[in-house]
N, CA, C and O atoms as a DFTB+ gen file, in Angstrom:
684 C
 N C O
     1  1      -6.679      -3.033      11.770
     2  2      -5.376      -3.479      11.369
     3  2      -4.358      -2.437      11.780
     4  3      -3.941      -2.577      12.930
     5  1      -3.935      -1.559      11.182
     6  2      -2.980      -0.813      11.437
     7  2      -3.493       0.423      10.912
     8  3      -4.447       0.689      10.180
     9  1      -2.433       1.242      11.592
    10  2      -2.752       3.220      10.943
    11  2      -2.297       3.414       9.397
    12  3      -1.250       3.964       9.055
    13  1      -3.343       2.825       8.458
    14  2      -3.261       2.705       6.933
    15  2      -3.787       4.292       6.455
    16  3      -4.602       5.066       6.957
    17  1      -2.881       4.377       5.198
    18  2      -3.026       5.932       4.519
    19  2      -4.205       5.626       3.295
    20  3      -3.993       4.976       2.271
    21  1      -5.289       6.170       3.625
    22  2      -6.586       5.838       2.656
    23  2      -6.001       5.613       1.220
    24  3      -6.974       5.339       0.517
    25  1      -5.048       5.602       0.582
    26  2      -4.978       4.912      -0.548
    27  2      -4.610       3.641      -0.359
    28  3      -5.216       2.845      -1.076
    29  1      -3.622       3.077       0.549
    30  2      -3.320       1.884       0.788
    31  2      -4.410       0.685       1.400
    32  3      -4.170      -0.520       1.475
    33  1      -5.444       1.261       1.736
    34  2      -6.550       0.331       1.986
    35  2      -6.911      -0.145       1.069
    36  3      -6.821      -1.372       1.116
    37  1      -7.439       0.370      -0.111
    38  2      -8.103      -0.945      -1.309
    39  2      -6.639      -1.693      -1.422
    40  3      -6.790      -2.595      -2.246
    41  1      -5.592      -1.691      -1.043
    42  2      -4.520      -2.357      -1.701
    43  2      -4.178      -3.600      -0.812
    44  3      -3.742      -4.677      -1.220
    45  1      -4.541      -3.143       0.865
    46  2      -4.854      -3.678       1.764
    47  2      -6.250      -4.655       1.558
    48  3      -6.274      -5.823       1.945
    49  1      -7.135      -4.142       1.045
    50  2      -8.520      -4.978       0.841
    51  2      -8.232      -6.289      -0.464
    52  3      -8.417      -7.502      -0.369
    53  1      -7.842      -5.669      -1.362
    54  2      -7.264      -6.805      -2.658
    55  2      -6.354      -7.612      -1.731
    56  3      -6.507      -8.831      -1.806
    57  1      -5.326      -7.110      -0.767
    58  2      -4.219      -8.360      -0.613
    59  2      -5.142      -9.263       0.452
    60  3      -4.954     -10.474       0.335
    61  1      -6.158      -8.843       1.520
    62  2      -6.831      -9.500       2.119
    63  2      -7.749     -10.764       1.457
    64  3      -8.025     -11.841       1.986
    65  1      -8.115     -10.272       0.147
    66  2      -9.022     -11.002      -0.379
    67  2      -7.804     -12.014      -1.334
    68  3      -8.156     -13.165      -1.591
    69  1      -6.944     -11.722      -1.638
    70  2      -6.301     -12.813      -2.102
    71  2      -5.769     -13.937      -1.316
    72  3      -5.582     -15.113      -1.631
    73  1      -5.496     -13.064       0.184
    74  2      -5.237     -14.149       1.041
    75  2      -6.021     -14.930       1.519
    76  3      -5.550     -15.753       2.304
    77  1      -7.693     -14.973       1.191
    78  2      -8.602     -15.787       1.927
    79  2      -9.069     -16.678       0.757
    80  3     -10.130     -17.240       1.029
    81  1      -8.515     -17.009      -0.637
    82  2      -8.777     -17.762      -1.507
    83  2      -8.429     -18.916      -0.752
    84  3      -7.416     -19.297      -0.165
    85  1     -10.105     -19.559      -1.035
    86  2      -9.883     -21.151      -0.589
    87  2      -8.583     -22.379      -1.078
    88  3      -8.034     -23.232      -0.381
    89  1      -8.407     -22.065      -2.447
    90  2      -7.520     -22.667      -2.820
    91  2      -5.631     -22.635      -2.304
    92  3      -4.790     -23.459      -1.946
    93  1      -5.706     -21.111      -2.559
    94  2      -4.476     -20.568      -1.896
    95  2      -4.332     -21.010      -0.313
    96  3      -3.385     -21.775      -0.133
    97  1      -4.997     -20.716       0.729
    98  2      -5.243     -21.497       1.901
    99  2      -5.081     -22.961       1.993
   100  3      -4.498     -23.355       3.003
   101  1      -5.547     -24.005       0.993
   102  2      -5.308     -25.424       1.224
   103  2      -3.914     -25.436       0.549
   104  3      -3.063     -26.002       1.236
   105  1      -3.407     -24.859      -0.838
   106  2      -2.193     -25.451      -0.961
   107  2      -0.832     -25.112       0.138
   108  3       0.090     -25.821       0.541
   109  1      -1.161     -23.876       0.351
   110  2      -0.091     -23.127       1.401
   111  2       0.295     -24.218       2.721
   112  3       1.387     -24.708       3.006
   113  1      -1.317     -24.417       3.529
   114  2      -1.115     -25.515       4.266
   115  2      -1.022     -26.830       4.438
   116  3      -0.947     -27.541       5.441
   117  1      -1.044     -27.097       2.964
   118  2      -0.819     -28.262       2.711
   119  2       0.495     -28.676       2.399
   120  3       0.737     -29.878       2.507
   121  1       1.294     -27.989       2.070
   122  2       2.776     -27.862       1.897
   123  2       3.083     -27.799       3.130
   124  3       3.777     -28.681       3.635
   125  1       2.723     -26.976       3.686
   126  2       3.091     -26.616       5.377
   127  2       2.833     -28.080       6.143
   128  3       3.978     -28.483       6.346
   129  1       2.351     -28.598       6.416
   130  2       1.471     -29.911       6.985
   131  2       2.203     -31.171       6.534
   132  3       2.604     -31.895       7.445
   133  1       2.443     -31.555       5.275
   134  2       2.734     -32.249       4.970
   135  2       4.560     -32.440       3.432
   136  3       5.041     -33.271       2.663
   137  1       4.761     -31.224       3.839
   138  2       6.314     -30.989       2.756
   139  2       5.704     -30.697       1.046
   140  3       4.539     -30.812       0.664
   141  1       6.659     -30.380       0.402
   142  2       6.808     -30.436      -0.659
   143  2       5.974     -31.451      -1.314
   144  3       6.077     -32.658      -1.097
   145  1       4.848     -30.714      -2.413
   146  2       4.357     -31.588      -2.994
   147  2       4.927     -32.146      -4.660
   148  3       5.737     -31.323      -5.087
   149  1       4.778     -32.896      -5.301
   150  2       5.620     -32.833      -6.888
   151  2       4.151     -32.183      -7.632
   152  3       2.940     -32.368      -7.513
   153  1       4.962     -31.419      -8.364
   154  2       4.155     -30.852      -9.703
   155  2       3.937     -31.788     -10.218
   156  3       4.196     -31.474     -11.380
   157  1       3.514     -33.165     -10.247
   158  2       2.948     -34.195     -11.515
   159  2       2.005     -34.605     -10.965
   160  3       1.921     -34.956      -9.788
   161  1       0.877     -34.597     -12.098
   162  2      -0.565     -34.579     -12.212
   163  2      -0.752     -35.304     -11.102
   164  3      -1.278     -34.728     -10.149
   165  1      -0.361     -36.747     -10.966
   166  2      -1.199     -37.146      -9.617
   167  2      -0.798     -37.193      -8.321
   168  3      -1.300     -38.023      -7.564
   169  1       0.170     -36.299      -7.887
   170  2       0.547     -35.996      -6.567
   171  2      -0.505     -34.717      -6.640
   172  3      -1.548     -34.948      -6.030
   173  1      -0.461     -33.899      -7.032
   174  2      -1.361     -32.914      -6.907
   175  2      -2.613     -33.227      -6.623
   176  3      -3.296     -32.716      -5.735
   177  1      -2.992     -34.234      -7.516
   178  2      -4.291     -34.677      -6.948
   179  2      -4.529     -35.254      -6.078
   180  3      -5.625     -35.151      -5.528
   181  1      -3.437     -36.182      -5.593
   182  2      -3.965     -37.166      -4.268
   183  2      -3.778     -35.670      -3.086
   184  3      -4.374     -35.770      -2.014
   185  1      -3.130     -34.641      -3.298
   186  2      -3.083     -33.860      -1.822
   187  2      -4.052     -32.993      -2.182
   188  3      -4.050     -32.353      -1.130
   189  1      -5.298     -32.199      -3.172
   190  2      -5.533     -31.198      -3.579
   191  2      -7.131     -31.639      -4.236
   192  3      -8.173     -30.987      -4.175
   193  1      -6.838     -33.198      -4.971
   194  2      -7.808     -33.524      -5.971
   195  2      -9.364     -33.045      -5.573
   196  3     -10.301     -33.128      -6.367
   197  1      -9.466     -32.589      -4.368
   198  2     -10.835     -32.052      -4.109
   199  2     -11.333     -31.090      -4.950
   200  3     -12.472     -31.042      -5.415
   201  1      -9.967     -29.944      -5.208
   202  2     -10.111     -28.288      -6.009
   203  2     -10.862     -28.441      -6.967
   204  3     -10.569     -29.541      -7.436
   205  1     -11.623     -28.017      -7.519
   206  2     -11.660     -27.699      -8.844
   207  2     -10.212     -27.537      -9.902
   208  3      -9.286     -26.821      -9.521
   209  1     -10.136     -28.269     -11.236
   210  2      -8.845     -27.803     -11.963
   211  2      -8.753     -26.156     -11.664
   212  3      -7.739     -25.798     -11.063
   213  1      -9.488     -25.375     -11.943
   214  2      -9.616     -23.757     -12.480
   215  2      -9.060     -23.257     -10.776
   216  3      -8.132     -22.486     -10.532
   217  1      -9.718     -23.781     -10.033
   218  2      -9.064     -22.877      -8.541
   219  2      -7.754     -23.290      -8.259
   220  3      -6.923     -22.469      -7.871
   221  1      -7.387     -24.882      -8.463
   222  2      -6.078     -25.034      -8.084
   223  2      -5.015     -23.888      -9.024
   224  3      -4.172     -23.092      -8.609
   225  1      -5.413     -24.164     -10.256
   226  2      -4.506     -23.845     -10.821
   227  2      -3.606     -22.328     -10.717
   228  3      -2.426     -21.979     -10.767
   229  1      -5.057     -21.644     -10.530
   230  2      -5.448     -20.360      -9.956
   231  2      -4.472     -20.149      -8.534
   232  3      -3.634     -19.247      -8.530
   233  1      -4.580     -20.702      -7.795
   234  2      -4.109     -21.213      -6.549
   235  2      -2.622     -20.923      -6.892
   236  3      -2.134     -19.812      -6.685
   237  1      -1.977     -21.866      -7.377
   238  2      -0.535     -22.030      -7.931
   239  2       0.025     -20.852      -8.692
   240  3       1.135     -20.431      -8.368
   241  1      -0.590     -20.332      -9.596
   242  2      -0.710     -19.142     -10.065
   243  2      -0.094     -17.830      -8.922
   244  3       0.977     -17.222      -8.928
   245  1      -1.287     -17.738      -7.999
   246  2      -1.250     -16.709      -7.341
   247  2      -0.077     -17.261      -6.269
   248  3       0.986     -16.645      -6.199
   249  1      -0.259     -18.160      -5.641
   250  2       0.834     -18.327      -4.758
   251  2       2.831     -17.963      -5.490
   252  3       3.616     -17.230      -4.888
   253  1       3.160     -18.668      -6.762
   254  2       4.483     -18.174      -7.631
   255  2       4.211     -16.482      -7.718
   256  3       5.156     -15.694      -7.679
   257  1       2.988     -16.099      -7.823
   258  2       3.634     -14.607      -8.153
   259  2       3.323     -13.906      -6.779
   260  3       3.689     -12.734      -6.697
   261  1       2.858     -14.320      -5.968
   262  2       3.436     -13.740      -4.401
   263  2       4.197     -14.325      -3.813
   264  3       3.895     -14.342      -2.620
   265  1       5.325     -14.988      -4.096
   266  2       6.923     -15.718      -3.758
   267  2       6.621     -16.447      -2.448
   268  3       7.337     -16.445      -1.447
   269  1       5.177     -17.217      -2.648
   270  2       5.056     -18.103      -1.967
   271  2       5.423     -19.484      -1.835
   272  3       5.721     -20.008      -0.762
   273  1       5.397     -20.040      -2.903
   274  2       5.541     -21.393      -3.419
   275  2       6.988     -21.073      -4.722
   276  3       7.154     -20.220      -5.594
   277  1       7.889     -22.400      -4.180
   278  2       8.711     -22.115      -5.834
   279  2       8.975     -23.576      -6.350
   280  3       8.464     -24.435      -5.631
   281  1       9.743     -24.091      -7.569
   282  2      10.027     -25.266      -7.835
   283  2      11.165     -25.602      -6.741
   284  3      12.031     -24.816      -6.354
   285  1      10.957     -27.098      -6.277
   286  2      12.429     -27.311      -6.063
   287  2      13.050     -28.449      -6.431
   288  3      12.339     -29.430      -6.650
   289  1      14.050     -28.523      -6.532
   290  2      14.789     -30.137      -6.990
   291  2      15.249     -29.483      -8.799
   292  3      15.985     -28.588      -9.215
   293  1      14.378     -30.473      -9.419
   294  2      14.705     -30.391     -10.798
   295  2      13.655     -29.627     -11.919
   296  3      12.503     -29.460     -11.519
   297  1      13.926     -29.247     -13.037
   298  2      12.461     -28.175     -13.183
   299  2      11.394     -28.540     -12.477
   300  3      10.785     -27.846     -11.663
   301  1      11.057     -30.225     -12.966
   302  2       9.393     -30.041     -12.870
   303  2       9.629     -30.715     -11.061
   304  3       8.525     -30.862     -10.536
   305  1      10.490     -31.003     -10.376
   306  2      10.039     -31.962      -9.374
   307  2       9.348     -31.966      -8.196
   308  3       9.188     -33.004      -7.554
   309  1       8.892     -30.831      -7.827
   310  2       8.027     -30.573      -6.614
   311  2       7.828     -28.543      -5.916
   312  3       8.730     -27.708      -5.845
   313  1       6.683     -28.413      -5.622
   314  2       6.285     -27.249      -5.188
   315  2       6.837     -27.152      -3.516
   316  3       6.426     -27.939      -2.663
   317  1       7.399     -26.530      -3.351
   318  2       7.712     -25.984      -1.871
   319  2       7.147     -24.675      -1.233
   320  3       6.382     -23.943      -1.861
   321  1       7.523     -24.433      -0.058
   322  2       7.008     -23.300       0.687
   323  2       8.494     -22.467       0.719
   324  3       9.564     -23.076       0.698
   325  1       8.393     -20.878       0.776
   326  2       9.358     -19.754       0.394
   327  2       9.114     -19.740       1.880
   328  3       8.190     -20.196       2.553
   329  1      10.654     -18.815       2.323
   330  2      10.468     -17.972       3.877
   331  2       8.763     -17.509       4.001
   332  3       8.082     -17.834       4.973
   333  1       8.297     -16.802       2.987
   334  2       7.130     -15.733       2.620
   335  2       5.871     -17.056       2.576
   336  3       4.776     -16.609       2.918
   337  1       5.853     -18.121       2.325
   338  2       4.951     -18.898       2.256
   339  2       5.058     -19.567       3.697
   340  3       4.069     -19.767       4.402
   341  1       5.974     -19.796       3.952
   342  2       6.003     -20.288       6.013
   343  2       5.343     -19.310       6.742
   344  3       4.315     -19.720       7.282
   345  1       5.703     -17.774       6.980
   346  2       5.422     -17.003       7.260
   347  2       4.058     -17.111       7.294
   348  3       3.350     -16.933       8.285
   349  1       3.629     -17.472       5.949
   350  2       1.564     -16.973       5.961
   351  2       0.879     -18.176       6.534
   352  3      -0.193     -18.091       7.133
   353  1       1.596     -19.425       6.313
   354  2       1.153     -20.578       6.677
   355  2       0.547     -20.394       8.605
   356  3      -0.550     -20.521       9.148
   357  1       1.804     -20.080       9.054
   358  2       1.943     -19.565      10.770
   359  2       0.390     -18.519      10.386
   360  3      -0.705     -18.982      10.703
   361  1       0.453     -17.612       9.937
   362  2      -0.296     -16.421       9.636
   363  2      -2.110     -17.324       9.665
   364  3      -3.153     -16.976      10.219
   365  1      -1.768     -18.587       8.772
   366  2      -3.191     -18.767       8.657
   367  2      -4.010     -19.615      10.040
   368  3      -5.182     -19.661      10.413
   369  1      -2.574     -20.294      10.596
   370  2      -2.832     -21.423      11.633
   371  2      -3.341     -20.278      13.227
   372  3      -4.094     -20.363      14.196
   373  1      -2.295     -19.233      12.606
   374  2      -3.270     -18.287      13.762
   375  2      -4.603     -17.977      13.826
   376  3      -5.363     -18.078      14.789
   377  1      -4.850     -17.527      12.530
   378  2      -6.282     -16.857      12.152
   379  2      -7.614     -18.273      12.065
   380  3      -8.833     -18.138      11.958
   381  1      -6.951     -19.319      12.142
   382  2      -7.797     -20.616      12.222
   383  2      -8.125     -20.747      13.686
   384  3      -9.309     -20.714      14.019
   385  1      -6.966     -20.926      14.792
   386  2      -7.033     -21.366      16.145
   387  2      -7.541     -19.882      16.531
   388  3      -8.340     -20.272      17.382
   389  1      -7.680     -18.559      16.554
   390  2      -8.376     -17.913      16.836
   391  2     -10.139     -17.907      16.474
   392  3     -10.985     -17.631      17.324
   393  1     -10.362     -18.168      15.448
   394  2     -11.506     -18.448      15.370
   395  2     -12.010     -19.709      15.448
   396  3     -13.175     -19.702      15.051
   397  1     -11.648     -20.776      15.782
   398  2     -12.272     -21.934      16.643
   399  2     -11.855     -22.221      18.103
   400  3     -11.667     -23.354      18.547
   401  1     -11.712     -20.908      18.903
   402  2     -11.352     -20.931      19.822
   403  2     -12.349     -19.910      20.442
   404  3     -12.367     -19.707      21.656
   405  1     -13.409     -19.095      19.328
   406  2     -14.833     -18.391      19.421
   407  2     -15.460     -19.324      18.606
   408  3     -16.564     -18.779      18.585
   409  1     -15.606     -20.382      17.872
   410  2     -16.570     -20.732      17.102
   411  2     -16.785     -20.265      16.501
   412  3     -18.002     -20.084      16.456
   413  1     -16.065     -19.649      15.541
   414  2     -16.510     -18.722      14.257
   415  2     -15.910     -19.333      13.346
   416  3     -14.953     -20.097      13.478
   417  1     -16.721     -18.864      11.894
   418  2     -17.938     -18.750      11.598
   419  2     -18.680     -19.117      12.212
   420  3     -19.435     -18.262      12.674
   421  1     -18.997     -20.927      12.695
   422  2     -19.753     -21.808      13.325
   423  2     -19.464     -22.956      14.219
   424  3     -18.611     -23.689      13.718
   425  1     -19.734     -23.210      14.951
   426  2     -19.119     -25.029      15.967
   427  2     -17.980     -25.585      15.079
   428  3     -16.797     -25.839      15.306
   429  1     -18.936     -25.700      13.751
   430  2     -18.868     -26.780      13.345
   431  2     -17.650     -26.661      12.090
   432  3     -16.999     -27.640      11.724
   433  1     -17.483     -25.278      11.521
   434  2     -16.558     -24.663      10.344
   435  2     -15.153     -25.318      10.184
   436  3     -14.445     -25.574      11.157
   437  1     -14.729     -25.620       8.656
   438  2     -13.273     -25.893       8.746
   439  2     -12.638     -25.397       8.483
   440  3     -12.961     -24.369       7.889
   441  1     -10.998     -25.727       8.719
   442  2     -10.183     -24.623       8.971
   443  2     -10.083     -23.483       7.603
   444  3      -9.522     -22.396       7.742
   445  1     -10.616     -23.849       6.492
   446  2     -10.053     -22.882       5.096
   447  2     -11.885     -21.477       6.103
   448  3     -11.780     -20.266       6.303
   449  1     -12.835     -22.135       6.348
   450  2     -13.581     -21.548       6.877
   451  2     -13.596     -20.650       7.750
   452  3     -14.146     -19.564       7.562
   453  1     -12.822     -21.067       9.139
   454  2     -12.033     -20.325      10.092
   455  2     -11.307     -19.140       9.615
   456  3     -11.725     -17.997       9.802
   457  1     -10.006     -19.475       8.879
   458  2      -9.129     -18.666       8.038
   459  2     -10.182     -17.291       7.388
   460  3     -10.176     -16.184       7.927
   461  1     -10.716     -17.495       6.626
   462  2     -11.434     -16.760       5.518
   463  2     -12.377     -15.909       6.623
   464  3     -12.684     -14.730       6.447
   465  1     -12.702     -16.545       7.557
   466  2     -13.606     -15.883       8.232
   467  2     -12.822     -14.276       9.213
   468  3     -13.120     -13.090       9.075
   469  1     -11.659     -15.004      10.259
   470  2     -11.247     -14.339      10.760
   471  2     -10.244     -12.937       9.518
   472  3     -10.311     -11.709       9.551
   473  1      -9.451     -13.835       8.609
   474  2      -8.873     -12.692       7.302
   475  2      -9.930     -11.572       7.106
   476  3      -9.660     -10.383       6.937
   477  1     -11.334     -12.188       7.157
   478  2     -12.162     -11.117       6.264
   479  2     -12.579     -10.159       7.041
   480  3     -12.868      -9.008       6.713
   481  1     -12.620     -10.814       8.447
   482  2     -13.011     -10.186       9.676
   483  2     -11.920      -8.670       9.817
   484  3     -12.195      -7.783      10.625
   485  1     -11.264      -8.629       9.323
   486  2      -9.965      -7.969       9.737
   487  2     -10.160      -6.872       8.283
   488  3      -9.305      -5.989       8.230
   489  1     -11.085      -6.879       7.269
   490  2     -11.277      -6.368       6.042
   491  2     -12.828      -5.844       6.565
   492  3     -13.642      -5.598       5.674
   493  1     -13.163      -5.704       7.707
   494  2     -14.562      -5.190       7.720
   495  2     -15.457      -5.981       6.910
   496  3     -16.329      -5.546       6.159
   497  1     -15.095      -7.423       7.180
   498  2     -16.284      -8.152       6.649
   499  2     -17.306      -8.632       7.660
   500  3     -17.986      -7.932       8.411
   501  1     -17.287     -10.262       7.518
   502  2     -18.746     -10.317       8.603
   503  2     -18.180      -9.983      10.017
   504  3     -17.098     -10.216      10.557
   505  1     -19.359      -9.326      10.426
   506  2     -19.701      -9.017      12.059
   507  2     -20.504      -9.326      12.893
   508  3     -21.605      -8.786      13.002
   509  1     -19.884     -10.670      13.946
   510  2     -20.696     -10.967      15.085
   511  2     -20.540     -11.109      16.284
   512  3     -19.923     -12.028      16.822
   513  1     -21.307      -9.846      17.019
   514  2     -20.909      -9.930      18.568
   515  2     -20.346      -8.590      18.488
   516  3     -20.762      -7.528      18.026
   517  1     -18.904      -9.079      19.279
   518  2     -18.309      -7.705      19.315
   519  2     -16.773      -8.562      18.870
   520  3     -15.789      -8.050      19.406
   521  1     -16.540      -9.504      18.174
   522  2     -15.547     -10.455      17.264
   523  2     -14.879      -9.592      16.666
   524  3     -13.685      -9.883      16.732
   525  1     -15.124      -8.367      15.931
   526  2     -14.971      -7.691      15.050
   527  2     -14.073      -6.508      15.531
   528  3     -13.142      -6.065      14.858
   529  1     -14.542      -5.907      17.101
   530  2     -13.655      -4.753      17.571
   531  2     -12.659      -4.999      18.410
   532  3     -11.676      -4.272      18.551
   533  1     -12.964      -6.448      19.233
   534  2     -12.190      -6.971      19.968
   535  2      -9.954      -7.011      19.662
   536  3      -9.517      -7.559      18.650
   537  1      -9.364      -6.617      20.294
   538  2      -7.633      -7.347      19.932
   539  2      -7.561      -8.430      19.419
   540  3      -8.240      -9.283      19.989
   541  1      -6.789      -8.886      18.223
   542  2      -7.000     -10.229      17.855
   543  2      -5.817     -10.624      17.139
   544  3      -5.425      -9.887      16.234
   545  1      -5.257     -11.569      17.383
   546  2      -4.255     -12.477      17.299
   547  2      -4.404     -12.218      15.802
   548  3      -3.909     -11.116      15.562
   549  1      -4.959     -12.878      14.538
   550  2      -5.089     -12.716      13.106
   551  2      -5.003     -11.197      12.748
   552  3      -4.640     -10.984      11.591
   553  1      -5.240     -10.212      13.440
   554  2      -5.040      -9.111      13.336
   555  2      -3.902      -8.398      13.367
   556  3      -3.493      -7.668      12.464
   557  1      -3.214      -8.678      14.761
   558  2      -1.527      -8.578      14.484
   559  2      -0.656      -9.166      13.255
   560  3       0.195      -8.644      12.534
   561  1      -1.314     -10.705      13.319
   562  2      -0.685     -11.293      12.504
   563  2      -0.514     -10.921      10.794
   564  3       0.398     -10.851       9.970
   565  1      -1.996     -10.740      10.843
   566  2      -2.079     -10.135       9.287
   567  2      -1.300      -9.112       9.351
   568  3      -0.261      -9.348       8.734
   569  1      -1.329      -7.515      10.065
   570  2      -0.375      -6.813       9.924
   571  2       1.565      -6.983       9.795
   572  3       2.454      -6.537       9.069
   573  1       1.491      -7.564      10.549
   574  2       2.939      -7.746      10.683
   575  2       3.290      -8.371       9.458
   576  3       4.069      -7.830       8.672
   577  1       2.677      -9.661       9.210
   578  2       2.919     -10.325       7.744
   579  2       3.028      -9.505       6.608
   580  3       3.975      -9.410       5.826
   581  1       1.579      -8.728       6.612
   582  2       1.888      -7.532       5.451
   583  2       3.314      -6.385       5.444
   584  3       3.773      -5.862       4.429
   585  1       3.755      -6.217       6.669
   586  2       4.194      -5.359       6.803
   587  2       6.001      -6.070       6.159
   588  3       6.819      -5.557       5.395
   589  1       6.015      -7.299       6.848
   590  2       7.296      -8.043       6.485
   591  2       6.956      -8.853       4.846
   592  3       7.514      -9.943       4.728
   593  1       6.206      -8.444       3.779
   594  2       6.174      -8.782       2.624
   595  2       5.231      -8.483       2.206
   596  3       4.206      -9.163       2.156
   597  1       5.466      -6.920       1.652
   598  2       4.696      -5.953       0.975
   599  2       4.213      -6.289      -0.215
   600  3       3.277      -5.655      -0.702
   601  1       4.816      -7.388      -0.878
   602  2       5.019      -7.391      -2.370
   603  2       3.456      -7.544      -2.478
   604  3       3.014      -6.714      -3.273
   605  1       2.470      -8.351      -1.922
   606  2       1.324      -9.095      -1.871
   607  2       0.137      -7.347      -2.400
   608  3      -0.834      -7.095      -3.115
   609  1       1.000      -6.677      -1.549
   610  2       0.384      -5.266      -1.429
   611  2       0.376      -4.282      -2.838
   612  3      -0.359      -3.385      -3.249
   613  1       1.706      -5.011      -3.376
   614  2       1.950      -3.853      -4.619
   615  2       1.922      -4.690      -5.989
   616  3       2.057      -4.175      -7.099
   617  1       1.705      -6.202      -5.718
   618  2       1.530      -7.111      -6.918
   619  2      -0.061      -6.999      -7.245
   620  3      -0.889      -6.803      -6.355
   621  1      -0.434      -7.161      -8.783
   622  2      -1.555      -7.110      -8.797
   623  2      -1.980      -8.559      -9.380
   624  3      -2.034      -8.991     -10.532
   625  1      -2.341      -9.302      -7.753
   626  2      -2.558     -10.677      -8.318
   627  2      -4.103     -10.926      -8.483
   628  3      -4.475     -12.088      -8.644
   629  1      -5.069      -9.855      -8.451
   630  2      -6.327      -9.934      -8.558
   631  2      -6.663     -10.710     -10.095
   632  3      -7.466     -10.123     -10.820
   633  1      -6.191     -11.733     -10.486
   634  2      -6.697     -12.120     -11.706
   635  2      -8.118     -12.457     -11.430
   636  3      -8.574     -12.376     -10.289
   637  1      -8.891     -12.869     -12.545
   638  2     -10.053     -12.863     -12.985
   639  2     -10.281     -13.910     -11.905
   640  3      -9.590     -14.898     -11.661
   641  1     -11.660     -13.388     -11.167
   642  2     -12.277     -14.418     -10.104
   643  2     -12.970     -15.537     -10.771
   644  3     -13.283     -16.554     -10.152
   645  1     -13.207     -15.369     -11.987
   646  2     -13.620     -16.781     -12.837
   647  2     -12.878     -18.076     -13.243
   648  3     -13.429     -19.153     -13.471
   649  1     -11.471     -17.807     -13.306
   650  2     -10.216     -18.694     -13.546
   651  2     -10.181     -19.253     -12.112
   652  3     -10.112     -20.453     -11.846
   653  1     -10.242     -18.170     -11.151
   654  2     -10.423     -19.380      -9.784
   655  2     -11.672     -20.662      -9.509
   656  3     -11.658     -21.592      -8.703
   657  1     -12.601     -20.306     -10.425
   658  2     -13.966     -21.302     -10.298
   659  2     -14.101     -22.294     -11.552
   660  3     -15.043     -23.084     -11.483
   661  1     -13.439     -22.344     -12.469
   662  2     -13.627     -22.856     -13.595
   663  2     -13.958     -24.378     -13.166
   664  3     -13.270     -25.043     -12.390
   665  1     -14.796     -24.683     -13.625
   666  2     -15.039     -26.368     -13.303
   667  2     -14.236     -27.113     -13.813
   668  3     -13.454     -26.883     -14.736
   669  1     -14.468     -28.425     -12.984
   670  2     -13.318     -29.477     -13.440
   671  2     -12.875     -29.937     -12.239
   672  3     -13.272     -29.355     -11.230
   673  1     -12.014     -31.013     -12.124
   674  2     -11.190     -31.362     -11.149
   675  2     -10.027     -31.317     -11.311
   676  3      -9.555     -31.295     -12.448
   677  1      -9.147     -31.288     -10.033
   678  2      -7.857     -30.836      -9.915
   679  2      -6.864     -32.332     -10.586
   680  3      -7.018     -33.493     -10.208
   681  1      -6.181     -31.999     -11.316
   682  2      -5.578     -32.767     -12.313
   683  2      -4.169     -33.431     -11.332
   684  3      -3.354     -34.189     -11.857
């Protein structure tokens, strides 16, 4: 990634790992893809209803307190994308078309798969080939992103990885 000062790496590693939450990844681009969704129970579900309740919610959660997503219209009337949520959206569509453009993870992987793969790739996660040392498009990208909205870096959105899994379906 970039010439990081050994304390800023775990801070760098937490914001990596928040950015490869499956949930956070589908709502981001799903806003992105298709506009503004409404906060009422069953718009959420017809674009989302796959999530688990506990990850979406989780999802929504983490996206408002990294000034990704905000209300817009009237209190309750719909979730939008921030400058900072466009930004990552671009951020993820890179790190997707880079890795199905190697087949990574696999042929066959989808895009929250792609995403998570190449993000983690960039966190010294999995390594295959030489994928890992190579220049890489998600690599710039992640930097620069971090670099143009630090907050991700100095917020501590690591809530409990159990609230992201809680069973149930997305309401």
């Amino acid at each position: 990634m970039t010439a990081s000062s050994p304390t800023s790496l775990p801070r760098e590693s937490r914001a990596i790992r928040t950015l490869s939450l499956p949930g956070l990844i589908r709502l981001v681009t799903e806003i992105d893809d298709n506009g503004p969704i409404s906060r009422h129970r069953g718009s959420l579900q017809g674009a989302l209803g796959d999530l688990p309740i506990g990850q979406l919610r989780h999802a929504i959660d983490t996206a408002r307190d990294l000034g990704l997503i905000h209300a817009c219209g009237h209190a309750t009337a719909c979730y939008q994308l921030t400058t900072s949520g466009q930004d990552l959206a671009e951020l993820y569509d890179t790190a997707a078309r880079w890795a199905r453009s190697r087949q990574l993870p696999s042929p066959t992987s989808d895009f929250v798969a792609r995403v998570q793969y190449a993000l983690q790739l960039q966190d010294g996660g999995p390594v295959q080939s030489c994928a890992a040392t190579e220049p890489s498009a998600p690599r710039a990208a992640l930097s620069e992103w971090l670099r143009a909205h630090p907050r991700v870096l100095h917020q501590d959105v690591a809530r409990s990885s159990h609230a992201a899994q809680e069973p149930g379906r997305a309401a």
